[in-house]
C-alpha positions as CSV (number, residue, x, y, z in Angstrom):
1,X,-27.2,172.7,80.2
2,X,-27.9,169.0,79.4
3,X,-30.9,167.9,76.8
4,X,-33.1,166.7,79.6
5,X,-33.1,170.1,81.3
6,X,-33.6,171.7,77.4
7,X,-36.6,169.4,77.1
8,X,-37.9,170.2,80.2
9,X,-38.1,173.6,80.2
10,X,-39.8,173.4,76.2
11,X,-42.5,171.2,77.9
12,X,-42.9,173.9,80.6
13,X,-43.3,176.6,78.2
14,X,-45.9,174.5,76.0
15,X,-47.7,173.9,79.3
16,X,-47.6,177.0,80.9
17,X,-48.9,178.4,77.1
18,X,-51.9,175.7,77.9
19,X,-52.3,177.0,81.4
20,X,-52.6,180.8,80.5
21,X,-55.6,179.6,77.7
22,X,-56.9,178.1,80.2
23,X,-57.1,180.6,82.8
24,X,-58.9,183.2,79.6
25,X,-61.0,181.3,78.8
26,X,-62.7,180.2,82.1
27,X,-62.3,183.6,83.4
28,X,-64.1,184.7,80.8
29,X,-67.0,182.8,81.5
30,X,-67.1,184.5,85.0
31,X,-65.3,187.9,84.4
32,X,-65.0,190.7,81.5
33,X,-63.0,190.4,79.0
34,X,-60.2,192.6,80.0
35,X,-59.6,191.4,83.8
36,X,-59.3,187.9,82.0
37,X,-56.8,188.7,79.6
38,X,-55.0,190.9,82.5
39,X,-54.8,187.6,84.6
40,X,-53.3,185.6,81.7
41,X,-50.3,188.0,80.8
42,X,-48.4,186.8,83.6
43,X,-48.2,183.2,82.8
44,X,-47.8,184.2,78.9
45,X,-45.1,186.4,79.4
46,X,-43.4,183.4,81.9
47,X,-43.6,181.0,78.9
48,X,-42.6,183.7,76.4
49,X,-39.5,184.3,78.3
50,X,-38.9,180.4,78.8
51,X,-38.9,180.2,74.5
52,X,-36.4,183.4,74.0
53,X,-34.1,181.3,76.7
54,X,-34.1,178.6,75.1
55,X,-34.1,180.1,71.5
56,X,-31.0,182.0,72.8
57,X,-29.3,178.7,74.3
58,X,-30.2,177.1,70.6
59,X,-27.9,179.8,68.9
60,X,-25.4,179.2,70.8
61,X,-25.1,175.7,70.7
62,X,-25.5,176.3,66.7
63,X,-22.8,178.4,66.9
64,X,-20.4,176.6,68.9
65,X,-19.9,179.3,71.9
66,X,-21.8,177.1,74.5
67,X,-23.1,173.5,74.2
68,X,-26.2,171.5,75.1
69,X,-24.5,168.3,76.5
């Protein structure tokens, strides 16, 4: 993986993190509380999974086993 891809996917994750406050909070002008927070898990759990990539792919370039070139 090359550091433009890294940074790429970080901004993703901060922006999908954006998106899903987003999507609460103006559903939750319109609709209850719980059918807004069950139309923000999806896009929370995308960037969630993004961050534990890259946090992973961090380790390993720490450790020397794979390398962010």
């Amino acid at each position: 993986m090359n550091r433009n891809r890294f940074v790429l996917l970080a901004i993703a994750a901060f922006g999908l993190l954006l998106a899903s406050f987003l999507i609460r909070g103006t559903t939750r002008i319109l609709l209850p509380y719980r059918i807004s927070l069950i139309l923000a898990a999806p896009v929370v759990f995308a960037a969630f999974a993004i961050i534990v990539y890259l946090f992973l792919w961090g380790l390993l370039d720490l450790f020397g086993v794979r390398s962010i070139e």
